[in-house]
C-alpha positions as MATLAB code, in Angstrom:
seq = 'XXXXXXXXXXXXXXXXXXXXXXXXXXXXXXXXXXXXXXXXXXXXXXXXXXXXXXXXXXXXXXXXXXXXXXXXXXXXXXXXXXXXXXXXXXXXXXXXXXXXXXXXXXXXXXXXXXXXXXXXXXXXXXXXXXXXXXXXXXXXXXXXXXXXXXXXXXXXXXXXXXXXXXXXXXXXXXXXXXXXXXXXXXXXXXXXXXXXXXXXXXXXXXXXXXXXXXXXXXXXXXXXXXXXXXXXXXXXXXXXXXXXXXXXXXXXXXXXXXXXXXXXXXXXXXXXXXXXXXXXXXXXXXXXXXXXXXXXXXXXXXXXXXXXXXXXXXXXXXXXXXXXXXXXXXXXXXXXXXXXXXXXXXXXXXXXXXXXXXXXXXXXXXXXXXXXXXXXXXXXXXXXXXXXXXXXXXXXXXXXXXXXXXXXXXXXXXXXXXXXXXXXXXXXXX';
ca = [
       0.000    0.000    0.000;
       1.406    3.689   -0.849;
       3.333    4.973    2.442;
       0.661    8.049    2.450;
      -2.763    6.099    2.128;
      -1.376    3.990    4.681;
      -0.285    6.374    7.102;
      -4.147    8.168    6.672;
      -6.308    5.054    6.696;
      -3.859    3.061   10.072;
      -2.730    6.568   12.449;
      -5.077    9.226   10.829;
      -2.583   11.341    9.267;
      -2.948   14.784    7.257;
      -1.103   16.575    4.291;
      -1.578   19.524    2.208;
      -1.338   19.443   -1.097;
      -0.513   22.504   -3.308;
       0.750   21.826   -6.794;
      -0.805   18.628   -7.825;
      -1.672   18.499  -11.336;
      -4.786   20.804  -12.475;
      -4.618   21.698   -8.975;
      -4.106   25.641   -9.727;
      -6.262   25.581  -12.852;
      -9.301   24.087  -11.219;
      -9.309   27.217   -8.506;
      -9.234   29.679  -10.742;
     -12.006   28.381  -12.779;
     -14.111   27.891   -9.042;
     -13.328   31.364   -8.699;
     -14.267   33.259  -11.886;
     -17.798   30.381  -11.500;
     -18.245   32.082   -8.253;
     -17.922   35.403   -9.808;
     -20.122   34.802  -12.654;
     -22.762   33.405  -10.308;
     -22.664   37.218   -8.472;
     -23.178   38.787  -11.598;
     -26.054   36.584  -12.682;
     -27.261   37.320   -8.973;
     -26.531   40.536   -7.872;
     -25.449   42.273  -11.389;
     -21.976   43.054  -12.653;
     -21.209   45.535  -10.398;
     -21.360   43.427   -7.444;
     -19.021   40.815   -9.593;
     -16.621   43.753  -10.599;
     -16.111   44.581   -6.530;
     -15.658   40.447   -5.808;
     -13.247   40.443   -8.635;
     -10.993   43.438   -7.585;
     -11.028   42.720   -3.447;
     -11.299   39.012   -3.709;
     -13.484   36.335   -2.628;
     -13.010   37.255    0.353;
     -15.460   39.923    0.212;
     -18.627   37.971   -1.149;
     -20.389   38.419    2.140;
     -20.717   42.578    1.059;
     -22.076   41.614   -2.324;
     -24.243   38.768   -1.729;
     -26.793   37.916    0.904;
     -26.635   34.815    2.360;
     -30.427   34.001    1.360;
     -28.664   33.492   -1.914;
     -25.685   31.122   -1.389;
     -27.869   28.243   -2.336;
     -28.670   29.299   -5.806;
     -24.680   30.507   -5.894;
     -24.122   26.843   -5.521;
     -26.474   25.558   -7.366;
     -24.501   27.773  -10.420;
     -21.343   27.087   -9.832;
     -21.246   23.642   -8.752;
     -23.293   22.242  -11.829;
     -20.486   23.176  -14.257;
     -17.436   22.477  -11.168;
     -18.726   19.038   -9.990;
     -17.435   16.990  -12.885;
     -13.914   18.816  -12.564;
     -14.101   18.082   -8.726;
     -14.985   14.565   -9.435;
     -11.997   14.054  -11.733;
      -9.898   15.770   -9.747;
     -10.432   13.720   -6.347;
     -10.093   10.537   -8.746;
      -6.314   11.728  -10.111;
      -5.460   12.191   -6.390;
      -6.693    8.897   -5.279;
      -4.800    7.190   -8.772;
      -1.877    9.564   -8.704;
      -0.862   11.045   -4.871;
      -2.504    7.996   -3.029;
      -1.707    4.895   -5.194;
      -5.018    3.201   -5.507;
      -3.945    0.470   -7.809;
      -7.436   -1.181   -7.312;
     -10.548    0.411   -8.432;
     -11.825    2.677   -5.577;
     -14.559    5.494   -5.323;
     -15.465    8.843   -5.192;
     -18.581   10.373   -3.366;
     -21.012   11.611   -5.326;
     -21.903   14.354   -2.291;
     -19.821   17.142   -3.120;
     -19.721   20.621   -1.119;
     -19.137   24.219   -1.753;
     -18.517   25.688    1.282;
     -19.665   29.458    2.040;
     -19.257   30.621    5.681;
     -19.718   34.272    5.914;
     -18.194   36.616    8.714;
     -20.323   35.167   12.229;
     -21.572   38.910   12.673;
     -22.732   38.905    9.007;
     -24.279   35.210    9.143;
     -25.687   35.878   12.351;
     -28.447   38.620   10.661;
     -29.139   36.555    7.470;
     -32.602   34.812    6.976;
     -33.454   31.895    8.215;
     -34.164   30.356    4.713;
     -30.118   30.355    4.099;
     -28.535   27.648    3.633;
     -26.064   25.606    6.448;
     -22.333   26.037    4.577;
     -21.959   22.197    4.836;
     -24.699   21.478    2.665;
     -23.844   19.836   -0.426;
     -24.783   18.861   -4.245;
     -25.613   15.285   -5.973;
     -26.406   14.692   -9.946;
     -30.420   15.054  -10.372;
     -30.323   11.284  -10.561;
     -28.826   11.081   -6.946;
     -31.187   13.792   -6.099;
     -33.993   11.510   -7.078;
     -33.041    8.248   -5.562;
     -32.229    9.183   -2.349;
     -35.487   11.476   -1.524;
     -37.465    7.966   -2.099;
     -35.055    6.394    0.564;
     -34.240    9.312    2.892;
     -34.579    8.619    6.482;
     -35.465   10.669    9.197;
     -34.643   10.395   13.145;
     -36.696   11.410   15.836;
     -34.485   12.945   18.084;
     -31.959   14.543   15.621;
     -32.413   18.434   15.984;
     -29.455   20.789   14.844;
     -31.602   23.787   14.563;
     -32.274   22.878   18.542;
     -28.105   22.589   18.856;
     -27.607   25.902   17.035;
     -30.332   27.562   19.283;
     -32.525   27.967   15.978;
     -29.868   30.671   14.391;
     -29.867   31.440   10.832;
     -28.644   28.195    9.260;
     -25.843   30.564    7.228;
     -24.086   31.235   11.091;
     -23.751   27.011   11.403;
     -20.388   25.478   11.949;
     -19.751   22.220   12.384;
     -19.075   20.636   15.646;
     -16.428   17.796   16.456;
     -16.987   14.789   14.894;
     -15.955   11.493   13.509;
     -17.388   11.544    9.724;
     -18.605    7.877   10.422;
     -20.790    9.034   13.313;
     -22.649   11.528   10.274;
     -23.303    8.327    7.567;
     -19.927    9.006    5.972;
     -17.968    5.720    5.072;
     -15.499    4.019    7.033;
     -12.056    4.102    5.070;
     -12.749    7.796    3.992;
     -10.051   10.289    2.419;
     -11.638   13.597    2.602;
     -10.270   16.650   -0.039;
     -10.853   20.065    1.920;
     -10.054   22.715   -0.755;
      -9.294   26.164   -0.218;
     -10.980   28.526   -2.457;
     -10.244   31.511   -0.822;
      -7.541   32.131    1.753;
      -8.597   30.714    5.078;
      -6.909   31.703    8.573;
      -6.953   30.120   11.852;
     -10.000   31.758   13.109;
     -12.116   30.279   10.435;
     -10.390   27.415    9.498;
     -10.957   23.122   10.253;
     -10.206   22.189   13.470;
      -7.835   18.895   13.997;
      -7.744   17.643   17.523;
      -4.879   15.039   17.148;
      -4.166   12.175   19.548;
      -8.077   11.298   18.742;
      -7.535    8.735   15.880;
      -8.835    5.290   16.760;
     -10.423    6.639   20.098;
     -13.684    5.848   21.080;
     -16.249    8.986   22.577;
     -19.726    9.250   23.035;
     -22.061   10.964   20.092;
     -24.896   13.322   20.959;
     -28.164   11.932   18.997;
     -29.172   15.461   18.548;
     -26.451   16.986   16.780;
     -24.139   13.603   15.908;
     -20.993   15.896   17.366;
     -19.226   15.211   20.316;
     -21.616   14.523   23.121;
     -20.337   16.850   26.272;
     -17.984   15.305   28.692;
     -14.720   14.840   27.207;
     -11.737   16.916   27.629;
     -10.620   17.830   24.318;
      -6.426   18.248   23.833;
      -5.286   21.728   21.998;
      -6.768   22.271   18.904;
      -4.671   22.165   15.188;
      -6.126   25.103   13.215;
      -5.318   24.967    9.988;
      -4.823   27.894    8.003;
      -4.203   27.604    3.923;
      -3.167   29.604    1.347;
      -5.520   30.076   -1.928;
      -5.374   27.052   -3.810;
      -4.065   24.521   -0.955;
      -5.925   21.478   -0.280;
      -6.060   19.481    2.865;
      -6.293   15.595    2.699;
      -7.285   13.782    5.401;
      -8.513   10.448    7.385;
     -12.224   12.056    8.556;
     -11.901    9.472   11.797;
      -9.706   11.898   13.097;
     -11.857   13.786   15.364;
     -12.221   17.419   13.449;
     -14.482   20.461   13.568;
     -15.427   24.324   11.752;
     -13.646   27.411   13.506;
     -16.608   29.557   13.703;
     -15.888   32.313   11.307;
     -14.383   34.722   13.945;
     -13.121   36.961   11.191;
     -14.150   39.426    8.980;
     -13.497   37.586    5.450;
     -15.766   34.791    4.147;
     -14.195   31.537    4.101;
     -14.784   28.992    0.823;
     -14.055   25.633    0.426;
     -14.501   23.070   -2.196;
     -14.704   19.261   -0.779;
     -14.917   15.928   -1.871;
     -14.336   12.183   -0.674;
     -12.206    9.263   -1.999;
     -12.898    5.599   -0.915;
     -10.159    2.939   -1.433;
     -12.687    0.397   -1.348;
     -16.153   -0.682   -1.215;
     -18.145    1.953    1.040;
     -19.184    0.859    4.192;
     -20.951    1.922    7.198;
     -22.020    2.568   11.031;
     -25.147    1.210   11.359;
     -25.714    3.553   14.529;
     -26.188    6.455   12.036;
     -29.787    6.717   10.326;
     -28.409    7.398    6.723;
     -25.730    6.996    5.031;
     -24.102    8.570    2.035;
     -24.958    5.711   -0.698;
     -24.211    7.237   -4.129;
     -20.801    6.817   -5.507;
     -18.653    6.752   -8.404;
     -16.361    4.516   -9.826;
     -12.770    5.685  -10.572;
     -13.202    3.409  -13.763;
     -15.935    5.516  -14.828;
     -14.343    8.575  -13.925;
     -11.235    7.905  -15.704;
     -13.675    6.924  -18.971;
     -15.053   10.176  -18.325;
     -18.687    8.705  -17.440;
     -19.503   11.165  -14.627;
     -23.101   10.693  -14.685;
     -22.566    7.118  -13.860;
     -23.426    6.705  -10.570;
     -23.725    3.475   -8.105;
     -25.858    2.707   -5.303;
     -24.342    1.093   -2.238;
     -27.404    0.659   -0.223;
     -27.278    1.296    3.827;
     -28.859   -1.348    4.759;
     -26.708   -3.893    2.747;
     -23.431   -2.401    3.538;
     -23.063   -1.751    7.479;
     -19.323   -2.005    8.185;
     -18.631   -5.456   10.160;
     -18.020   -4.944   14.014;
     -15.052   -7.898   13.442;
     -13.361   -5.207   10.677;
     -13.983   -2.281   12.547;
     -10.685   -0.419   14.079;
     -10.023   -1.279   17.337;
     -10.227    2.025   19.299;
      -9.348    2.957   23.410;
     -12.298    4.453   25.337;
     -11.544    8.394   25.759;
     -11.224    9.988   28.756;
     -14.053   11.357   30.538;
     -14.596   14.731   32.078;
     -14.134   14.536   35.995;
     -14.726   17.975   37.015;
     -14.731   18.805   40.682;
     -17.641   21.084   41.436;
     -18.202   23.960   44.438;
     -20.790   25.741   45.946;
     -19.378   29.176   46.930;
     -20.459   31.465   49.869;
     -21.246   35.218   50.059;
     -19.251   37.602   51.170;
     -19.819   40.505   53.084;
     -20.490   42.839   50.521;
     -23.067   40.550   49.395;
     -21.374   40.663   46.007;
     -18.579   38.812   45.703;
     -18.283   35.508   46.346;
     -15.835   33.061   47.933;
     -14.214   29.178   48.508;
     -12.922   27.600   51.507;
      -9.272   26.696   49.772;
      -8.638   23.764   51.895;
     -11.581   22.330   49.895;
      -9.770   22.303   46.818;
      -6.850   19.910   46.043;
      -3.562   20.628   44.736;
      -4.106   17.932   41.690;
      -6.983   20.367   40.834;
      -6.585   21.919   37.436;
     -10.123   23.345   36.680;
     -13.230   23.538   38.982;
     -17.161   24.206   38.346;
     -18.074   26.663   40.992;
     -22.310   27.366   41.057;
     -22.543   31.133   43.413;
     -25.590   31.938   45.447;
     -26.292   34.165   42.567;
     -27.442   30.912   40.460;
     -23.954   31.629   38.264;
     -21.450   29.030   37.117;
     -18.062   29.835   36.598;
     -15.497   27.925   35.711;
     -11.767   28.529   37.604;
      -9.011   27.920   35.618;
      -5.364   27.230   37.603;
      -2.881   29.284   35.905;
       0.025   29.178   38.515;
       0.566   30.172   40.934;
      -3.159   31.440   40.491;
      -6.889   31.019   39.539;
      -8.443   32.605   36.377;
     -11.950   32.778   36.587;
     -14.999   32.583   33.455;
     -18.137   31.893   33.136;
     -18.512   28.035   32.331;
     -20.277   28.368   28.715;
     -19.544   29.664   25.399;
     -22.053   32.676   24.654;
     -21.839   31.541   20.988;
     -24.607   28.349   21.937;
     -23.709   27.657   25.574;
     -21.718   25.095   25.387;
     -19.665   23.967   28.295;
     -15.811   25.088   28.638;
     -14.882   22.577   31.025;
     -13.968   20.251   27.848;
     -12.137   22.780   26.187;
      -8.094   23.241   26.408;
      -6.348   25.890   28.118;
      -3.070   27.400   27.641;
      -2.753   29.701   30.499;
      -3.740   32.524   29.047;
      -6.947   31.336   26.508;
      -9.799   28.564   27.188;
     -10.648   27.197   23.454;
     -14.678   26.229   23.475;
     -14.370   22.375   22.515;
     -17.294   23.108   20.144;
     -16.049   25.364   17.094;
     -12.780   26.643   18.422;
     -13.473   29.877   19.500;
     -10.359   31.584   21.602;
     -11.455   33.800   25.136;
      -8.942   35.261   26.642;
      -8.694   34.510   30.400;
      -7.604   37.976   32.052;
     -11.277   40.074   30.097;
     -13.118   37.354   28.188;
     -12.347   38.718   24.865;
     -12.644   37.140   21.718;
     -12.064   38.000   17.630;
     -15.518   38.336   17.762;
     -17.036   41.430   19.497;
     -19.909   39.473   20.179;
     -18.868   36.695   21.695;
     -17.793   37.613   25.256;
     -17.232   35.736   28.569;
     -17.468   37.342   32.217;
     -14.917   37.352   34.031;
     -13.904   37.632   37.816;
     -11.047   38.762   39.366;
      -9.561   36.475   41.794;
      -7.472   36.429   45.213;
      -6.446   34.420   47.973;
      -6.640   35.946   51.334;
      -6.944   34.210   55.133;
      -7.170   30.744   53.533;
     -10.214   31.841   51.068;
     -10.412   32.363   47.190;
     -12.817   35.276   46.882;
     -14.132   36.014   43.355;
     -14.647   39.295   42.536;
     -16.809   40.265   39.613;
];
């Protein structure tokens, strides 16, 4: 097996790839489809102001009500170069010597500036959504499946779809296949604060998925996060079973992304997911050119065997000590009884008589002190990593600085309280 595929499919490793062949040609042609898509939306003046100051700029030319039909656009003339293009990668970079496959469930991915997304209409679209031939189209709303208690708009506290990011994940735990190689392309320039998220030392661990949003259920300390910024052009290739996430788009440039999916062999997979991505295409088709020949590797005949399955170690679970703090004087402030809190302690849930919860942070030889959930969709920090001087939420990698609770984004804010030891007491002073 090629050195690379191996090392991706047996410890989850990553690569970027930036001059592969067509690799240069294919994103400028993305770009000037995106371009022509604003003009046939918005008028040539709009494309004129997205071709001088770059893609970058879309969000001030284009509302987010209309990404969808910008996709719909662009990626009916892109998706066969896409499809080709993931099929020279899995012949030519990774070695498939065997015939293998390519997804048929393509994405362009449009995330707009979180203060921009944040005001769009709730018709947008959610940037992972993605486009299949008609014929795909067709099939699969005659099969599709629906779950009872899967509810993102509940896990994105019913925002505009166009603000969604995705949480951490395994793609197998969202009816991806097992054996996955996933092409993340950039199509614009993307920086760490809206970049994929990598949490590495996760490959071939086992954690707990929440039903609702088939992310990482709460609980489990999550080590720093790899943010991966890319120049125009580069293209980031990947196991998906190593656990990943979206950066919320912290910054104010739109982020876009082309990707696509290579399978070395026969799809297969996790039968604890209610769908599955079932419509593929053969690299012997694709290499005929056939791209509207599409096969059908049904769910329900095709669950990955629990015999083949990687073995995986059980993560480790969140043990967070929790306190009940006592008013002071002032009837203000707050404080703990420091002989109640051990030395091995390294972060604490403390719940005031104010009904607060705030999270202490040891940053020796003191405490920093937040409140214990992201503003962006209150999720807890207690999972997320800690440098001394940030917390990361574990959910889309947002950065809060310890000392004020500042973020990039002016709206996303944490309180803060200043902390001090006095008379064998940790008083926290908001």
């Amino acid at each position: 097996m090629n050195p690379l595929l191996h090392s991706m499919l047996e410890h989850g490793a990553y690569t970027v790839l930036s001059d592969f062949e067509q690799q240069t040609e294919i994103t400028a042609l993305a770009r000037e489809l995106i371009i022509d898509a604003v003009s046939s939306l918005q008028g040539e003046r709009a494309a004129s102001a997205v071709r001088k100051n770059g893609l970058e700029t879309l969000h001030l030319h284009l509302p987010a009500s209309q990404i969808g039909a910008l996709r719909d656009r662009v990626m009916v003339q892109l998706r066969p170069r896409l499809l080709g293009f993931a099929c020279a990668v899995g012949r030519g970079l990774l070695g498939i010597e065997e015939e293998f496959f390519v997804d048929d469930y393509t994405i362009l991915r449009v995330n707009y500036p979180y203060e921009a997304a944040l005001n769009a209409d709730h018709s947008s679209e959610n940037p992972g959504i993605g486009r299949v031939d008609p014929n795909t189209r067709n099939q699969s709303s005659s099969t599709q499946r629906r779950d009872p208690v899967y509810a993102p708009k509940e896990y994105h506290r019913h925002t505009p779809p166009a603000s969604w990011a995705h949480g951490p994940h395994k793609d197998t735990w969202t009816g991806h296949s097992r054996d996955g190689i996933n092409l993340w392309w950039a199509i614009s320039r993307v920086s760490k604060e809206n970049s994929m998220i990598f949490y590495p030392g996760t490959f071939k661990k086992s954690y707990e998925v929440d039903p609702r949003s088939l992310y990482l259920a709460q609980g489990f300390p999550l080590p720093a996060p790899r943010k991966m910024a890319l120049h125009e052009g580069e293209m980031l290739i990947f196991n998906p079973e190593l656990l990943h996430a979206t950066h919320l788009n912290t910054t104010p440039h739109t982020r876009i992304a082309l990707s696509a999916r290579i399978n070395p062999r026969q799809p297969r997979f996790n039968p604890n997911c209610f769908y599955a991505r079932e419509f593929w295409h053969s690299s012997t088709d694709l290499e005929a050119g056939r791209t509207d020949a599409i096969r059908q590797f049904a769910r329900a005949e095709h669950f990955e065997a629990s015999e083949k399955v990687p073995a995986e170690q059980p993560a480790e679970r969140r043990n967070l000590l929790t306190l009940k703090a006592e008013l002071t004087r002032n009837g203000q402030d707050c404080r703990l009884d420091l002989s109640h809190i051990p030395e091995s302690a390294e972060r604490i849930l403390v719940l005031t008589p104010q009904g607060q919860r705030v999270l202490l942070l040891r940053s020796d030889p003191h405490w920093q002190a937040v409140q214990e959930v992201c503003p962006h969709l209150d999720i807890s920090l207690a999972d997320g990593h800690f440098d001394g001087k940030n917390i990361h939420c574990p959910a889309h990698g947002v950065s809060f600085r310890t000392n004020d609770g500042k973020s990039a984004c002016k709206l996303l804010k944490l309180q803060t309280w200043k902390t001090t030891e006095e008379d064998g007491w940790l008083h926290l002073i908001a």
